[in-house]
C-alpha positions in Angstrom: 4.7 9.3 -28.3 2.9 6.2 -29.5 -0.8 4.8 -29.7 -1.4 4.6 -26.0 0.8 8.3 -24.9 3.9 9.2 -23.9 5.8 6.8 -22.0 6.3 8.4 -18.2 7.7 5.3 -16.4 10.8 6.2 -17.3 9.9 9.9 -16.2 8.8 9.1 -12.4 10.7 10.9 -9.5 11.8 13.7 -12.3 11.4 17.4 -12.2 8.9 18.4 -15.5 7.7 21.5 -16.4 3.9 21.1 -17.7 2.8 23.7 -19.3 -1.1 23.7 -19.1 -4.3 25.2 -20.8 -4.5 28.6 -20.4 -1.1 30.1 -20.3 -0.5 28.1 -16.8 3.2 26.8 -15.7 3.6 23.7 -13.4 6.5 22.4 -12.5 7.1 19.8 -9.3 8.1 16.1 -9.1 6.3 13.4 -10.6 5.3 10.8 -8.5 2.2 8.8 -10.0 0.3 8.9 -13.7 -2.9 6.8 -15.1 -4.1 5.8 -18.2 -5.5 9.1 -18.8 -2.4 10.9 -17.9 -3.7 12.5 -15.0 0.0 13.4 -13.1 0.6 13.6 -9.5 3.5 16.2 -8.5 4.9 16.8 -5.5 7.1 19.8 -4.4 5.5 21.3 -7.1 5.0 25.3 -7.8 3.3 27.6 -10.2 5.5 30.1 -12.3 3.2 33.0 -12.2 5.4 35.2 -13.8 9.3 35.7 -14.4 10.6 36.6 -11.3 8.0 34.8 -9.1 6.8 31.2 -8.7 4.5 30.1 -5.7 4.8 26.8 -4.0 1.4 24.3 -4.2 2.3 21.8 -2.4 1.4 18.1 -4.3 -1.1 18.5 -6.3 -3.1 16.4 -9.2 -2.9 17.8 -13.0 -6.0 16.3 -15.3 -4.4 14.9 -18.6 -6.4 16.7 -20.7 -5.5 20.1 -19.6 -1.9 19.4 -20.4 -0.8 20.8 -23.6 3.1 20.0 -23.4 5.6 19.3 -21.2 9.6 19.1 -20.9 12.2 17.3 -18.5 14.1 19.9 -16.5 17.2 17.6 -16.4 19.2 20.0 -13.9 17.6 20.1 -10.0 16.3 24.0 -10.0 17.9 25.9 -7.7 15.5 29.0 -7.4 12.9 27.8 -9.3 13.1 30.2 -12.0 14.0 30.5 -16.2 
């Protein structure tokens, strides 16, 4: 990550996992970012706990309630660990 953040062109139309303030699990398609790294997912889903996660629809993450975040490389097939 340099000066200006991480670089998320190269991660657009990729399924992440963001893991956000709070304890909170995201996960979903990214479709759009800004300067601020405010993220828009799509398909995305909530891992409330280990055996359940709830679909959300698309929905807009702020950047600063992002704490980390990982590529999930594979396609998820039931959206769980």
């Amino acid at each position: 990550m340099g000066k200006s953040g991480p670089d998320l062109k190269r991660l657009m139309d990729k399924n992440l996992r963001l893991y956000l303030n709070g304890k909170r699990i995201i996960g979903g398609i990214l479709r759009g970012y800004d300067q601020f790294m405010n993220l828009v997912l799509e398909e995305a889903f909530e891992v409330v706990n280990d055996n359940y996660t709830k679909d959300i629809g698309t929905v807009v993450i702020r950047g600063n309630s992002v704490e980390n975040f990982e590529i999930l490389w594979t396609e998820i097939a039931n959206r769980g660990y």
